[in-house]
N, C-alpha and C positions, 0 to 999 in steps of 0.2 A: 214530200213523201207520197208518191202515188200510190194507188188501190194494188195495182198490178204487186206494187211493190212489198205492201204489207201481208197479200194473200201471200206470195211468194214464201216471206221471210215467214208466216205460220204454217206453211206445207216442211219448211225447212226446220224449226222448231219443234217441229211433230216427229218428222222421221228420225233427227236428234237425239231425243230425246230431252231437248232442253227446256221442256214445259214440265216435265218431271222433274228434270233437277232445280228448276226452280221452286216448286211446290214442297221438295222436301226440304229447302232452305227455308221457307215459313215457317214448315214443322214442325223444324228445329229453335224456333223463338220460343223464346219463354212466354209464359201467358199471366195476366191482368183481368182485373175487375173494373171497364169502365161504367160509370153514372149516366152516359150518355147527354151528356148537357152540348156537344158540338162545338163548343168554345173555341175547340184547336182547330176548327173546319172552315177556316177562313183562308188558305191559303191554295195555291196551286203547286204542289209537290214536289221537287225534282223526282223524275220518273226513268229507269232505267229502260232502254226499246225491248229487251225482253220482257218485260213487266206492262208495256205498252199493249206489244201485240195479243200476250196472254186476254188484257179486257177487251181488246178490239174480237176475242176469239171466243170471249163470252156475248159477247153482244149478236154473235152470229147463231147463236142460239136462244136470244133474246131481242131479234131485232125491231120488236115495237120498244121495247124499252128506251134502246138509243135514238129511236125514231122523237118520243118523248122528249130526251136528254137534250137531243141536239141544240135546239134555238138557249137553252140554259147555257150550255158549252160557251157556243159564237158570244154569245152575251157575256159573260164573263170575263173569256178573251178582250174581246172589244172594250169592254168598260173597266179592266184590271185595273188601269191608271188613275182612275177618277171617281170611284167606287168602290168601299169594300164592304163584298157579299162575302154572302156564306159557297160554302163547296157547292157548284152546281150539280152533284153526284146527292146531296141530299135532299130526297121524297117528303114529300106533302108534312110527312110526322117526323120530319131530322133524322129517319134513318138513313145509311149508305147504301146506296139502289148498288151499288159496287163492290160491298164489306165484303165478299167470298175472294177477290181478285185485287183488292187493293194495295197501293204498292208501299214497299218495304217503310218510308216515314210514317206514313198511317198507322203501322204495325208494332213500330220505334216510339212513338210519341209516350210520352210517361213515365218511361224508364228509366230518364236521365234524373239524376242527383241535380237538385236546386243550385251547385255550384255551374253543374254542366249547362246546366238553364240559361245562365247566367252569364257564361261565356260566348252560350251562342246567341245570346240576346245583344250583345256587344256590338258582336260582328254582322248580325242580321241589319242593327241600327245604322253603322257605320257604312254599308252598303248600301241602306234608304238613302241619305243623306247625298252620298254620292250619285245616284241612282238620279234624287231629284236637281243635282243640279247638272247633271248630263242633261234630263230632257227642255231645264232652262237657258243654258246654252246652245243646243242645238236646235231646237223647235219654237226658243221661247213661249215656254209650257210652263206655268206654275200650279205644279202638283200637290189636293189639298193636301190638308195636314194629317185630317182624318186617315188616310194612307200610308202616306209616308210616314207614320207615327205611330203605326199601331201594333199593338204587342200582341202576341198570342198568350195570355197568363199560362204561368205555374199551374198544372194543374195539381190540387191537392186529395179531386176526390177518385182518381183512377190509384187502383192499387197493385202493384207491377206483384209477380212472383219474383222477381230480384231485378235489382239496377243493371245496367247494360251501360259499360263503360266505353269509354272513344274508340279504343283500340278495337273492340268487340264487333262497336257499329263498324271499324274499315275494313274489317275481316265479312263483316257482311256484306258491303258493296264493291268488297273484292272479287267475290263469286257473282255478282248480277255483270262485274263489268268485266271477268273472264267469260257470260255467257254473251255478252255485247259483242267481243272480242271477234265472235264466230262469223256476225253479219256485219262485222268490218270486214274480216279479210275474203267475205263472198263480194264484195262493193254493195250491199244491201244499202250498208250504214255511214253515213258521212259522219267522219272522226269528229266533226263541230256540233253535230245532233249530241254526242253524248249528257244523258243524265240533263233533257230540259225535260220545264215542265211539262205535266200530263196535258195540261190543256193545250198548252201551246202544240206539242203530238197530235193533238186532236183538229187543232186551226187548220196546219199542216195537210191534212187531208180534203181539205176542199181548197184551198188557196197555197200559190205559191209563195215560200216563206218572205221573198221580197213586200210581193204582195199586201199579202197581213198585216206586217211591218206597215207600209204605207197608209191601209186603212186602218190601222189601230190609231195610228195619229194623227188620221185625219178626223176619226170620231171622236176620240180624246178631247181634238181641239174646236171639235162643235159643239161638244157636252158641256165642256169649261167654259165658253161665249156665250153659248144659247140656253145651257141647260137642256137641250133634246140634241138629235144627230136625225137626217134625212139619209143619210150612209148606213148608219145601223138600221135604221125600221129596212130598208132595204138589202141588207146583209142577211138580217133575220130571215126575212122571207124565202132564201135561198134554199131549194130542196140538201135534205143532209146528203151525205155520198152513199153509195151503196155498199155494202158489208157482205 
């Protein structure tokens, strides 16, 4: 995803109006009492490109912020396989340097019924497991356990204004991916990008996604051996892109 590309698709979003219509789809969520404990802020989101560029559009009016962000980002990315961190979007005191823009699962988290929990706990596992022995057949990688094993808990002390059932959540990422929809059919948006994670969105703009792909596993497979990477100290160091 080039720069040219994302200013593009937020000049296009703007005259749209589809930065509006996304905004009043938050609006329209119910709302919650969270604890703020960040428990659930261990993962990288799937993030819809409208929802993408929207923070890439807040950072344009906060660009020390991202400036900050960035080396946490690369990091993240880089170390997803071999390490699990907290959200690289969380400041010094576990706030969301991001909460005004963050995207629809952030929004979602809580609301599910301990059934619903529970089902997508199943299927999240069952994807670890697959997940790990793809990178052992193909890389000969064995990915800790710490990782591949770890659950996001039940949260019990966020208190929803009402449950949000399945159906509800695909009625809601019906309308992010009827606004995707738009920079598919400009050729903004390649139909394979849909709905990855935020970070990975973020990688995307300084490396090509071959690329990344490549050095993700070539630092994966230094971290696993060495325990450090010579490829990350030198990733990190990479000026972020400009916004």
């Amino acid at each position: 995803m080039h720069i040219k590309d994302i200013n593009r698709a937020i000049t296009m979003a703007e005259k749209s109006d589809l930065f509006d219509a996304l905004n009043q789809m938050y609006d329209n969520l119910p709302e919650g009492q969270c604890g703020g404990c960040t428990a659930c802020c261990r993962e990288s989101v799937p993030t819809f490109f409208i929802e993408y560029i929207n923070i890439v559009n807040y950072f344009k009016d906060d660009k020390r912020l991202f400036e900050e962000l960035w080396p946490k980002l690369m990091d993240f990315y880089f170390t997803e396989l071999t390490e699990k961190k907290g959200c690289p979007f969380l400041d010094e005191q576990d706030r969301c340097s991001i909460y005004a823009v963050r995207p629809l699962p952030c929004r979602l988290f809580g609301f599910s019924s301990y059934e619903e929990y529970e089902d997508n706990l199943k299927a999240v596992e069952k994807g670890n497991r697959e997940v790990k022995k793809y990178y052992k057949n193909a890389f000969n990688m064995v990915l800790p356990d710490a990782v591949v094993e770890y659950k996001v808990p039940f949260c019990t002390d966020f208190v929803p204004e009402r449950t949000i059932g399945t159906d509800e959540r695909l009625d809601y990422s019906d309308v992010l991916f009827g606004l995707d929809s738009r920079f598919l059919m400009s050729g903004i948006l390649d139909p394979e990008m849909i709905n990855m994670t935020l970070i990975h969105w973020f990688a995307f703009m300084a490396y090509d996604e071959d690329d990344a792909g490549d050095m993700r596993i070539q630092i994966s497979q230094e971290i696993l051996e060495n325990g450090t990477s010579k490829t990350l100290r030198k990733a990190l160091k990479s000026l972020a892109p400009k916004i």
